[in-house]
C-alpha positions in Angstrom: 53.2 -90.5 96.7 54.7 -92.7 94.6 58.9 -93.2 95.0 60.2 -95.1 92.2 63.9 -97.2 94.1 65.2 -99.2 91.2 64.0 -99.4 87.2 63.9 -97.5 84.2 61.8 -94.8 83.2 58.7 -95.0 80.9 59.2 -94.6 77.3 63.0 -95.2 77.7 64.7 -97.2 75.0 65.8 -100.1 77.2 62.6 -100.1 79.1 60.8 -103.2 77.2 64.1 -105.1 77.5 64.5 -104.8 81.2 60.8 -105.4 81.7 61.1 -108.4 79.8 64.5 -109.8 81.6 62.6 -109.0 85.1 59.4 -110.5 83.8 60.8 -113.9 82.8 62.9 -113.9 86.5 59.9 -113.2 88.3 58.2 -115.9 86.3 61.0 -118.8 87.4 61.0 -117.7 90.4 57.2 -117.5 90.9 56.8 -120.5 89.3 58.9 -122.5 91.9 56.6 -120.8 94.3 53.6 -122.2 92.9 54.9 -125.1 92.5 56.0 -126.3 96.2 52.5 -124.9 97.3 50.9 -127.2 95.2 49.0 -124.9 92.6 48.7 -125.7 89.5 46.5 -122.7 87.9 46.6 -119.1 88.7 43.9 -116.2 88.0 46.1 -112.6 86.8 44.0 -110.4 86.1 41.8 -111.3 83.3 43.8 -114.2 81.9 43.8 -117.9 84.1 47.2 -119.1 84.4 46.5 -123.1 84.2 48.8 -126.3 83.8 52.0 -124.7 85.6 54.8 -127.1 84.9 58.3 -127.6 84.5 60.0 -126.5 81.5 57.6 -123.4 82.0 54.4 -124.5 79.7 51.4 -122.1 80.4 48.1 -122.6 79.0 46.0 -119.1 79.5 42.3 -118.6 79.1 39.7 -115.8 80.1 39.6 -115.2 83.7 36.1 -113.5 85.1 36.1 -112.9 88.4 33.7 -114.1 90.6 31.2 -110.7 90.4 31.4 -111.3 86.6 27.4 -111.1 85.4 27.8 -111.4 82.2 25.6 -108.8 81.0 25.9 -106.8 77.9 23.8 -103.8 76.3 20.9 -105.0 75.3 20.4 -105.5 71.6 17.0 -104.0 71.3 18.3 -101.1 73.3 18.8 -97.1 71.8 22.3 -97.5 71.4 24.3 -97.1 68.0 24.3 -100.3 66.2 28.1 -99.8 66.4 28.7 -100.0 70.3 26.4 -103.5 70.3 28.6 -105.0 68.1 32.1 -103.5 70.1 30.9 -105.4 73.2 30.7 -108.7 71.2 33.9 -107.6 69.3 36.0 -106.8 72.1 34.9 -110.4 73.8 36.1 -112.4 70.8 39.6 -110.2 70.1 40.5 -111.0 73.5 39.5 -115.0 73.2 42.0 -114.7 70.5 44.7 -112.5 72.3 44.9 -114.8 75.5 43.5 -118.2 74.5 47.0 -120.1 74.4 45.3 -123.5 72.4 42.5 -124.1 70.1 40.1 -126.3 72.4 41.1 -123.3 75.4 40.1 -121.0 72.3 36.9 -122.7 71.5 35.5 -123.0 75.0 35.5 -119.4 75.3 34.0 -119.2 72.0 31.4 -121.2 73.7 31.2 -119.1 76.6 30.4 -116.0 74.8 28.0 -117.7 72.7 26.3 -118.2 75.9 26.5 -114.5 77.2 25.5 -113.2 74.0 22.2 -115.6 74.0 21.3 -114.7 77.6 21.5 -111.1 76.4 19.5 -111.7 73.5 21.6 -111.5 70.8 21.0 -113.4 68.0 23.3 -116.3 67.6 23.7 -115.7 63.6 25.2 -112.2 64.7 27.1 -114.1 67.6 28.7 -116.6 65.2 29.5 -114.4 62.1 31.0 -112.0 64.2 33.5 -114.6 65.6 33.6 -116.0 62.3 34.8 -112.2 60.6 37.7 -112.0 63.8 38.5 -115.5 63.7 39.5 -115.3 60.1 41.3 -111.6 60.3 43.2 -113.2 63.4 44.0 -116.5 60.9 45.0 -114.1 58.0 47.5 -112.1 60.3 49.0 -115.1 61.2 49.4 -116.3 57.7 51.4 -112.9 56.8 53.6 -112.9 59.4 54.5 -117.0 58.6 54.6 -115.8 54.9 57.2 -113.1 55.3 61.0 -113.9 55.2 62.4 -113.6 58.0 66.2 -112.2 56.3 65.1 -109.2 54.5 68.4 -108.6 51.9 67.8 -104.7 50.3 69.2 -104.3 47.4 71.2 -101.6 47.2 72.3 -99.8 43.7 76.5 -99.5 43.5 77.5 -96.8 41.2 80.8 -97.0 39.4 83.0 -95.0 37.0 83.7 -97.0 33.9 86.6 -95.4 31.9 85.5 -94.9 28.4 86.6 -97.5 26.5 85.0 -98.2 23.4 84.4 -101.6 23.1 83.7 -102.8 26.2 81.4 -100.2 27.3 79.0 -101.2 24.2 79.7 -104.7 25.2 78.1 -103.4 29.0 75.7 -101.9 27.4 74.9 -105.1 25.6 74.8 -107.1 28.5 72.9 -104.6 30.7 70.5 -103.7 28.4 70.3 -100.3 29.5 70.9 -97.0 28.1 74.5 -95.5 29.4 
């Protein structure tokens, strides 16, 4: 049975903070690890840690682990339309998820342009398909560099104006509004 000692439970407020703050220790400390041993790249997971240096620069790519095949559901098989194009789908979203740099990025492009060939899937489908997520992934970037980053509301003040003849048509004037 599991006996959770020290943390914060799951779906508390604070939780992504603290995992965060115990993530980026772990990381220096991990990292000096590494370091005196000598290793310069990591696999974790599905994501290869490479390039470990100090200030902490990480370069990440696809990690498959050595009993990786590389086979996919055949194209020509009895199976929606929709779940052959998922399996290419999901390969390229995570390229772009974990790929830290372009050339990391386009390797693995590469690499699943090979995995889809072997499973004989045309490589006009491979390449517009990475084509379509490259250029969602490019647009979503774009709108989050587009947006300010100070977002001032405007908020409407009401005030009492005594009645006073004059200058409330002169107001008015100015406003251009009905009072």
């Amino acid at each position: 049975m599991y006996v959770q000692h020290k943390g914060v439970a799951m779906d508390a407020p604070l939780a992504p903070m603290i995992a965060n703050i115990f993530m980026a220790h772990l990381e220096t400390t991990l990292m000096d690890r590494l370091l005196q041993f000598g290793i310069t790249h990591y696999p974790f997971l599905m994501i290869f840690i490479h390039s470990l240096s100090l200030p902490i620069k990480w370069k990440t790519t696809i990690y498959h682990k050595p009993t990786f095949t590389g086979l996919l559901t055949n194209p020509n098989s009895y199976v929606p339309s929709q779940n052959k194009k998922a399996s290419m789908v999901s390969m390229v979203n995570r390229a772009l998820l974990i790929c830290s740099t372009y050339t990391l990025l386009g390797t693995e492009f590469n690499e699943i342009r090979r995995i889809g060939l072997e499973n004989d899937y045309p490589l006009s489908f491979i390449d517009t398909t990475i084509g379509i997520k490259l250029s969602q992934h490019r647009n979503k970037i774009n709108r989050k560099l587009n947006k300010p980053i100070i977002r001032c509301d405007k908020k409407k003040i009401y005030i009492e104006i005594p009645l006073i003849r004059s200058f409330t048509l002169e107001l008015k004037k100015k406003n251009h509004t009905p009072l």
